[in-house]
Every structure is written in C-alpha cells, then in structure tokens.
C-alpha positions in Angstrom: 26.0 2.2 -12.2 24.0 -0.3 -10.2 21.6 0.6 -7.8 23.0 -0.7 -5.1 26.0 1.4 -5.7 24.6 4.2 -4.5 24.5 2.5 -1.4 28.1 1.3 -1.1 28.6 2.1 2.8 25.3 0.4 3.6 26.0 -2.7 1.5 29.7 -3.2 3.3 27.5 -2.7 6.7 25.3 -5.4 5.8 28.1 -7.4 4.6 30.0 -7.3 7.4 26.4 -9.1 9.7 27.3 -11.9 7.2 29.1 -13.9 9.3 26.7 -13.6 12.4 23.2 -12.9 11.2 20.6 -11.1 13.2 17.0 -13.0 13.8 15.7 -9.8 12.3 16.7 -6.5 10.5 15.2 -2.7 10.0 16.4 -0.6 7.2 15.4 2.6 7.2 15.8 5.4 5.3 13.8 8.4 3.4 11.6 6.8 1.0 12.6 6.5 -2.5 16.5 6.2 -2.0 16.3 2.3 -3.3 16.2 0.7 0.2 14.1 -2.4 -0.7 16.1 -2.7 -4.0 19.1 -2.4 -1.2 17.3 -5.6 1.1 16.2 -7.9 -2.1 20.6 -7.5 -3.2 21.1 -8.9 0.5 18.3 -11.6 0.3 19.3 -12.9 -2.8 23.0 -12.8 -1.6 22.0 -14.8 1.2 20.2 -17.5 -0.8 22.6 -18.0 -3.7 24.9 -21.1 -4.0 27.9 -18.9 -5.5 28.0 -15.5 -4.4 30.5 -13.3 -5.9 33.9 -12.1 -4.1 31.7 -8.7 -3.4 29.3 -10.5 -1.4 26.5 -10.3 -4.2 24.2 -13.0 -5.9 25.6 -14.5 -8.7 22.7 -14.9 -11.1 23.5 -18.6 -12.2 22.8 -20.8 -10.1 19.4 -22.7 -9.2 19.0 -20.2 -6.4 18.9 -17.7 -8.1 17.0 -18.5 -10.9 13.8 -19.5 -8.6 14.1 -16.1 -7.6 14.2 -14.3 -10.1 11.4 -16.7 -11.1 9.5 -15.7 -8.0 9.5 -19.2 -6.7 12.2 -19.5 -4.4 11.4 -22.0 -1.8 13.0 -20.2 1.2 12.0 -16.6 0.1 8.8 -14.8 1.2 7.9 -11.3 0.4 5.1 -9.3 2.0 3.6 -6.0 0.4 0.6 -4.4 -0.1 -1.4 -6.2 -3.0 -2.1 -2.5 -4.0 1.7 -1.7 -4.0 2.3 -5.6 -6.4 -0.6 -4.1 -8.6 0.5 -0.4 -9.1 0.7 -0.6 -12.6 -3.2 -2.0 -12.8 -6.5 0.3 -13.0 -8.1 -0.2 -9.6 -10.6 2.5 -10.1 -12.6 3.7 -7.3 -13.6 2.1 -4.1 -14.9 -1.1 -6.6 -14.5 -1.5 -10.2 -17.0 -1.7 -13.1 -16.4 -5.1 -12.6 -17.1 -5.8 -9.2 -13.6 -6.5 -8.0 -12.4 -4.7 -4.6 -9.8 -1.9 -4.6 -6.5 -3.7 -3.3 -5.9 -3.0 0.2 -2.7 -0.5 1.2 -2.1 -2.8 3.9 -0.1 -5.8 4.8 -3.2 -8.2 6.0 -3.1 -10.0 9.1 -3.3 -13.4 6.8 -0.3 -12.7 5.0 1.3 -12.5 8.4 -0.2 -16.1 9.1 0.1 -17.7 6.1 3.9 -17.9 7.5 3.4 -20.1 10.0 3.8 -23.2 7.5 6.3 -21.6 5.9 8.5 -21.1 9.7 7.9 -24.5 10.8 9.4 -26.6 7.8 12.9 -27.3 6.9 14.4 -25.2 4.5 15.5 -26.2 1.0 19.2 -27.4 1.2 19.8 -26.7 4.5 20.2 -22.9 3.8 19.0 -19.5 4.2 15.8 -18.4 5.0 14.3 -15.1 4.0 11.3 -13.1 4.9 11.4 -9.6 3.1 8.2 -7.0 4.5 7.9 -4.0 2.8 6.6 -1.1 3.7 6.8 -2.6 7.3 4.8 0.8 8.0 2.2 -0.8 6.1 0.9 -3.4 8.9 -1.6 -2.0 11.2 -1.4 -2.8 14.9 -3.2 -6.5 14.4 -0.7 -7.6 12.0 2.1 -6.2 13.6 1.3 -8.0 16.6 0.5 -11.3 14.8 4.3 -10.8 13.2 5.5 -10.0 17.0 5.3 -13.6 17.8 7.8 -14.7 15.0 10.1 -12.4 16.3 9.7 -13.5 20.1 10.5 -16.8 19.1 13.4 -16.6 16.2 14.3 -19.8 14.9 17.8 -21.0 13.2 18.6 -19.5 10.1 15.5 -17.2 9.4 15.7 -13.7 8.5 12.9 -11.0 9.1 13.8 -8.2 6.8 12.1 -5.3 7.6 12.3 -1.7 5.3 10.7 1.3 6.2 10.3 4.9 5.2 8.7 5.6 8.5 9.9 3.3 11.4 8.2 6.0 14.0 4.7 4.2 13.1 6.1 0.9 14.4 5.2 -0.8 17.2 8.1 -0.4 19.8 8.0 -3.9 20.9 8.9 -4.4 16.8 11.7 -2.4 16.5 13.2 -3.3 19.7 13.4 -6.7 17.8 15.3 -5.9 15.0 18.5 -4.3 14.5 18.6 -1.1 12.9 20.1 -0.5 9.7 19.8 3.3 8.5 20.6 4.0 4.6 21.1 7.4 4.6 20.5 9.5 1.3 22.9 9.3 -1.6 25.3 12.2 -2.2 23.8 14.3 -5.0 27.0 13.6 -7.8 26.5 10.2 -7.0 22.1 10.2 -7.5 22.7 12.8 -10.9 25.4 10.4 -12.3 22.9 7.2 -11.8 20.1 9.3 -13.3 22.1 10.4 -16.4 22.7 6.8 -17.2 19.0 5.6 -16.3 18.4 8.1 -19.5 17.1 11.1 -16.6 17.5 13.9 -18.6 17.7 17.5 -16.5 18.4 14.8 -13.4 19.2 18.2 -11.2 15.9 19.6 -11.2 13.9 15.9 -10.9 16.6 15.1 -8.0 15.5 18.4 -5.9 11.8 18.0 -6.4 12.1 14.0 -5.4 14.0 16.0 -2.1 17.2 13.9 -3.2 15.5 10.5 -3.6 16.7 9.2 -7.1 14.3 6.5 -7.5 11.3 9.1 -6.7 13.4 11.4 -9.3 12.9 8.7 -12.0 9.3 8.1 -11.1 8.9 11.9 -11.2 10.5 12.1 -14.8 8.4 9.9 -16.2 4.6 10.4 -17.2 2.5 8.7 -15.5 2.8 11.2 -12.4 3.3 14.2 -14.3 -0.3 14.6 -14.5 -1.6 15.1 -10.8 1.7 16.6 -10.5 1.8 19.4 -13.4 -2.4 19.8 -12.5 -1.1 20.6 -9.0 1.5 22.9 -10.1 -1.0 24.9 -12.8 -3.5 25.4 -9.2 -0.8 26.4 -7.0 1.4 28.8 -9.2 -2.0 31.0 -8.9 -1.2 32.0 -5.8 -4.0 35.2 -4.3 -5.8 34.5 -8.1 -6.7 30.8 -7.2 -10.6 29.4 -7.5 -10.2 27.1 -4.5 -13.5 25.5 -5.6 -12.4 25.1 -9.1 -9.2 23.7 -8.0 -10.6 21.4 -5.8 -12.8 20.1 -8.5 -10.2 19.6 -11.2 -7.2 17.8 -8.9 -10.9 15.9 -7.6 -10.7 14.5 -11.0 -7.5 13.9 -11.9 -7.3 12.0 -8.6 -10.0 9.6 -9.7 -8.2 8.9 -12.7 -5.0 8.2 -11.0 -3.9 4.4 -11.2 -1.0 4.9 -8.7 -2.0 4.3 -5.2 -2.5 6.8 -2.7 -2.8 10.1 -5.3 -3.8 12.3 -2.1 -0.9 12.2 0.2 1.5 12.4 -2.6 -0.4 15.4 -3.9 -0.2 16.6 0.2 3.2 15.7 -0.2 4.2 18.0 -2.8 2.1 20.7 -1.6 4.5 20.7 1.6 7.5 21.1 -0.7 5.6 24.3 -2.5 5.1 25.5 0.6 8.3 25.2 1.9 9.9 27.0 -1.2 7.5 29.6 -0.5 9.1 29.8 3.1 12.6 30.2 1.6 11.5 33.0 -1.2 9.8 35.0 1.8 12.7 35.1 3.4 15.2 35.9 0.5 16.9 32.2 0.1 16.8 30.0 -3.2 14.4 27.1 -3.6 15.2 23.8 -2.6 12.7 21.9 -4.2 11.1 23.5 -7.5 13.9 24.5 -9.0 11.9 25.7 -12.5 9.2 27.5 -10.6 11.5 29.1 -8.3 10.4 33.0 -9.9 7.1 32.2 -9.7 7.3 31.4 -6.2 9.6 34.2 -5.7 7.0 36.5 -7.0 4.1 34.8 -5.1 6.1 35.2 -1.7 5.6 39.0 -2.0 2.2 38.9 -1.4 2.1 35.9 1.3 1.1 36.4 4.9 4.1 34.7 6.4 2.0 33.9 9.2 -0.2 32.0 8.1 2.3 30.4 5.6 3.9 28.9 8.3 0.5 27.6 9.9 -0.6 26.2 6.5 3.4 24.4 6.7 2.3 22.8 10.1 -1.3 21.9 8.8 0.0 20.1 5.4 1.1 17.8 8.7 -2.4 17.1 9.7 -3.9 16.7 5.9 -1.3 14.2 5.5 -2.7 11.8 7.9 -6.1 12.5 7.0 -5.2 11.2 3.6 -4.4 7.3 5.1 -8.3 7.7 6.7 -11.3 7.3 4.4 -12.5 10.7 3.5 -14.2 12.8 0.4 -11.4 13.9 -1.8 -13.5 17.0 -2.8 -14.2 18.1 0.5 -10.9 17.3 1.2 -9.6 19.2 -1.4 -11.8 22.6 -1.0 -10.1 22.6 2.6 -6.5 22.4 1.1 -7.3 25.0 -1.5 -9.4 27.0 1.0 -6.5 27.4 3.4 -4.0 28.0 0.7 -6.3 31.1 -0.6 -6.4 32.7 2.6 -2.5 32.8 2.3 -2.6 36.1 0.5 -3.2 39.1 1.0 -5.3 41.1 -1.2 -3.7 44.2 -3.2 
C-alpha cells in the first residue's frame, strides 16, 4: 500500500482543485500522518508531462526524473536545514569541528532567494511549485517576507504550504491560502500499511505515535528508542523516582541525540504518560502505552489526581519552553521535580 493511500479522500480533494488551481494551499493535519509525503504526490503530479489516469506522476518522463533528481527547474522546496540533515551528528550548540548547529527554522534568505526564481519563466510553459514545510517553522520575519508572494500571486505558481500546527501562523498567511485538512488515517487502514512496511506489533507502535503511522515507524525503529525507552525506565518509577538522577541521565542521552529537537519530543511523550495516568486514575484503559498500561495502573493508585491534572496543563508550558534556548538539566530537574511531587507518600 502506498502512502498516499492512506489518504485516498484527501488525494481525490486535491484532485478535484486540478482544474482551477489555487495561488496557494495549507494542508494541515496531526503531525506524522504523511502530509508532506501527501503535497510532494501533488507537486510532482503537477509537474509531470504524463500523469497517470489517477492523477499521479508517472515516473518516466523528463519531469520527473529532475525531481527525483532534486533538480527540477520549476520546483522549490523549503525546510529547516536541520530537518534535510536529521540523519547527520550536529552535536551541541557547535561541533568539534567548528561548524554551527543547523537552524530549526526556515531563514528569511530562503524566503528571498525566491525572488529570482518567481520572476522568470518557467520551464516549458508549465507548472510551478513551491513546497514549505513545516510552514510552522518560519518565524514572524520570514513569514512576512513570504506574505508578499502571496499578495501578489502570479500565473501558474503554487505555494504549498503543510503544517502540524497552522495556529502558529500568521493570520494574514492563512487567510491566503486555502485550507486543506488531512485528517488521521483509520486505524485498519495505518496497521495494514505498517504490517507491510515490515512494523511488527504495529498496534501498540500506532497508539503510542497517537495514530500517526509514519511517527509509528519512526517509533519502531532504533534510533529513538533510546531517549524513548530512558524516558520510560524514569517515569515507570513513579513516588520511587530520583528527580536529580533522572534529570541527569535523559541530560545525557539528550546530548547524544542526533534527531533534532530531543526535548519537546521527550515533553511530548511525557504528556501521553501523563495522560494514561489520567485514564488508570479513573478506571479506563490506556490509550497510548499500551505495554505499560499495569504499570501505570499500579502507579495511578498512589497519584494525587490534583496535581496530576496540573502537571497535564504544565507539560503545555514545558513544551514551549523547549523551542526557547534553555539548560536541559535545569530543565529537566523541573520536569522530574514536578512529576515527584505527584505521589503521595505511603
């Protein structure tokens, strides 16, 4: 099963603004359903020669092969340098040698270096694509530097824009753009692409990736598992937890992480464990750790539910404290501090 096909409603929806394209499109959607893989189908449907009777690229032609050679004349994608280098070591703030961490962002030159790109005729007379990814990603300089493209749309250019949070942009974007929500794959359809993407248990990653299959396979594999299963070994302590000592080994295991932005998924998790702790103090199943469901069953017994539920609406705040420069360790004996005083001593 493609990818795509988990998306079947959302590809006939974009089909059907074929024949009358917008000047610019938002697709949103809870992140890790496949909504850029969704956008790059439609790009490269737009700029091959021969598409197929279902509206998709065909893989043959010249088109097509500049883009899957990255070279496509009329195609320009924009995404954080850290997000096109997530499989490389970036270390710390700087590495050993001397090169700068890649930035999270979409840079205001990125933006800019379109203007040439606008403002010349496109290759055959066709298409012309502009893919931005996370468009959350652009801070309010960039955004506004991409505002004036969308002002002033010109003839046969597409702004694609896919985002996991469209809250975080500007109004003045969105109003823009029309709106394209994906909305989350049933759950046969996510475990039956997992199975054959080799996913094996595809149930248990689905719930902890909250339904997203693509998280599900990132989550499966083992270059998360680490920060993940170092999270898990902390938090399954419950009242018996060192906060300090926690603090200091997910401190490290952060560090080590090449993936960017360890901290707010880490945050990100810790809202899910919380939130399974919510359901187990009230009597209902887990929704999200599905093989630690006893232990959080047995944890909830000795939880203050008060204060569980103001730890639920603080992970809120420590989420957006990760996008800020901080000290993870401090950082982190907060988190662990606050999860501590959940419990109530026997």
């Amino acid at each position: 099963m493609k990818l795509i096909e988990l998306h079947r409603e959302a590809w006939a929806q974009l089909g059907a603004r074929r024949a009358q394209l917008p000047h610019s499109l938002l697709i949103s959607g809870q992140r890790g359903i496949g909504k850029f893989a969704l956008a790059r189908h439609f790009a490269e449907s737009l700029l091959c020669e021969s598409p197929t009777a279902s509206g998709q690229a065909c893989g043959a032609c010249a088109a097509c092969g500049w883009l899957a050679q990255g070279n496509h004349p009329d195609f320009r994608l924009l995404q954080p340098d850290a997000l096109a280098e997530a499989d490389s070591d970036s270390g710390e703030a700087v590495e050993s040698g001397g090169k700068k961490k890649p930035s999270v962002q979409i840079t205001i030159a990125q933006v800019r270096a379109l203007d040439d790109f606008l403002h010349v005729g496109t290759h055959r007379h066709g298409a012309r694509v502009i893919l931005i990814n996370p468009a959350e990603a652009m801070n309010r300089s960039t955004a506004n530097s991409l505002l004036k493209s969308l002002e002033e749309p010109i003839a046969g250019t597409l702004f694609i824009l896919v985002s996991s949070e469209p809250i975080r942009l500007l109004p003045t974007i969105r109003s823009r753009c029309q709106l394209l929500p994906v909305a989350q794959p049933s759950r046969d359809r996510s475990e039956q692409w997992l199975s054959q993407a080799g996913v094996g248990d595809a149930a248990h990653w689905l719930a902890l990736a909250g339904g997203s299959p693509l998280m599900a396979v990132d989550l499966a594999g083992s270059e998360q598992r680490e920060l993940l299963d170092a999270l898990l070994a902390q938090l399954a302590r419950g009242g018996r937890i060192d906060a300090l000592a926690a603090a200091a080994a997910l401190d490290r295991v952060i560090k080590a992480e090449k993936r960017p932005a360890p901290l707010k998924r880490m945050i990100e998790w810790s809202q899910k464990w919380v939130f399974d702790l919510t359901l187990a103090s009230a009597g209902l199943p887990a929704r999200y750790f599905l093989a630690q469901a006893q232990a959080a069953q047995g944890l909830a017994k000795s939880v203050d539910t008060a204060k569980l539920l103001a730890l639920s609406r603080k992970t809120i705040q420590y989420k957006l404290q990760c996008e800020q420069p901080l000290n993870s360790r401090l950082f982190l004996e907060e988190f662990f501090l606050s999860y501590a005083a959940l419990f109530r001593s026997s």
